[in-house]
C-alpha positions in Angstrom: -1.8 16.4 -8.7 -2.2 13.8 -6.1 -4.8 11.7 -4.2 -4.4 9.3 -1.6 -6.7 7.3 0.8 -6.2 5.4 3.8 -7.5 2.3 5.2 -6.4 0.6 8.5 -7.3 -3.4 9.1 -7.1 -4.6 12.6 -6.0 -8.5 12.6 -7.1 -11.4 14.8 -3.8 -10.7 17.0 -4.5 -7.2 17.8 -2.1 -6.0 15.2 -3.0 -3.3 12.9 -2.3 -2.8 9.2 -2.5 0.5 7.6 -2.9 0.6 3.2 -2.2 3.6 1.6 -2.8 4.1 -1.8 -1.7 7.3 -4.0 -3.2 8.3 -7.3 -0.7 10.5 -9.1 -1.6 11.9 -12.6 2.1 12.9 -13.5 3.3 9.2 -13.0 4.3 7.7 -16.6 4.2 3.9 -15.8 1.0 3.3 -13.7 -1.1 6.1 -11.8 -1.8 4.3 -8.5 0.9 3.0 -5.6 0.2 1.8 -2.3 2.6 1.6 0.9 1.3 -0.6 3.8 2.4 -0.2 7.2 2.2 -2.6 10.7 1.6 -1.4 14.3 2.1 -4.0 16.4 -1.0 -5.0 19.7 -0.5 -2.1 22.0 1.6 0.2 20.5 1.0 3.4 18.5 4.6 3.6 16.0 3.9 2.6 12.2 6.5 1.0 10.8 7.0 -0.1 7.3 7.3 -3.6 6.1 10.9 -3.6 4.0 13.9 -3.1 6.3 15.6 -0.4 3.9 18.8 -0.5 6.1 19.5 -3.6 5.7 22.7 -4.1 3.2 21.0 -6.3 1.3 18.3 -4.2 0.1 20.9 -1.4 -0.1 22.8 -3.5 -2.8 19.7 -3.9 -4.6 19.3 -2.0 -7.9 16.6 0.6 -7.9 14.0 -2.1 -10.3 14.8 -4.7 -7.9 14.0 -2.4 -4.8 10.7 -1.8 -6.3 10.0 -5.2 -6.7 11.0 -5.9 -3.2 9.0 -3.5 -1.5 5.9 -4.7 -3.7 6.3 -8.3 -2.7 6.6 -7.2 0.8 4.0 -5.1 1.0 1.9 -8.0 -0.6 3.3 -10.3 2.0 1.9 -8.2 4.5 -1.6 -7.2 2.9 -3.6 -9.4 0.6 -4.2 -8.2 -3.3 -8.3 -8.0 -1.8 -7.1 -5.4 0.7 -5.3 -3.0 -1.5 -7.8 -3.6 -4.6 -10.8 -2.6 -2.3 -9.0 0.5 -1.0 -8.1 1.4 -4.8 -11.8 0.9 -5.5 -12.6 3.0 -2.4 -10.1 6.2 -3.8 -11.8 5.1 -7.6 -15.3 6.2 -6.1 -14.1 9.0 -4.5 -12.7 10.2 -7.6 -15.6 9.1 -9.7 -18.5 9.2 -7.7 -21.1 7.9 -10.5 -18.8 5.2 -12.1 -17.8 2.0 -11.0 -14.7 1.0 -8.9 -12.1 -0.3 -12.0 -10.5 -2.8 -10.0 -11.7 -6.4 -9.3 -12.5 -6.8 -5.9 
């Protein structure tokens, strides 16, 4: 079973930045990811932040990739953000308890 939310930030430059965050209960590690995506002023495509074309990322191994993609995400987003949409999915799970992430 899965659950996600979605939250999209507009910034001071007219750019847009879209948080996802997925609960999964059959994940072993840790329940919750989160994939953030830009739109640039004035257009409508998403795009994701890590250029997974790129040979360099392609001659990553799979824990570096990970790592990658988490550091750019955070590049992109601040902790804040994606804590407060994790609280936000928390609540919707558990309407009557309180979010589990500091915000």
């Amino acid at each position: 079973m899965s659950i996600s939310r979605e939250e999209i930030l507009k910034r001071e430059d007219g750019s847009r930045v879209k948080i996802t965050v997925i609960f999964c209960t059959s994940r072993h590690v840790s329940p919750y990811s989160f994939h953030v995506q830009t739109c640039a002023k004035g257009k409508r495509t998403w795009l994701g932040v890590t250029d997974v074309n790129c040979h360099k990322y392609r001659a990553l191994s799979m824990d570096d990739r990970r790592l990658k993609e988490f550091s750019d995400n955070l590049d992109v987003a601040s902790r804040w953000e994606v804590d407060k949409v994790m609280n936000d999915l928390w609540n919707e799970m558990h309407p009557h308890t309180p979010g589990m992430f500091k915000v």
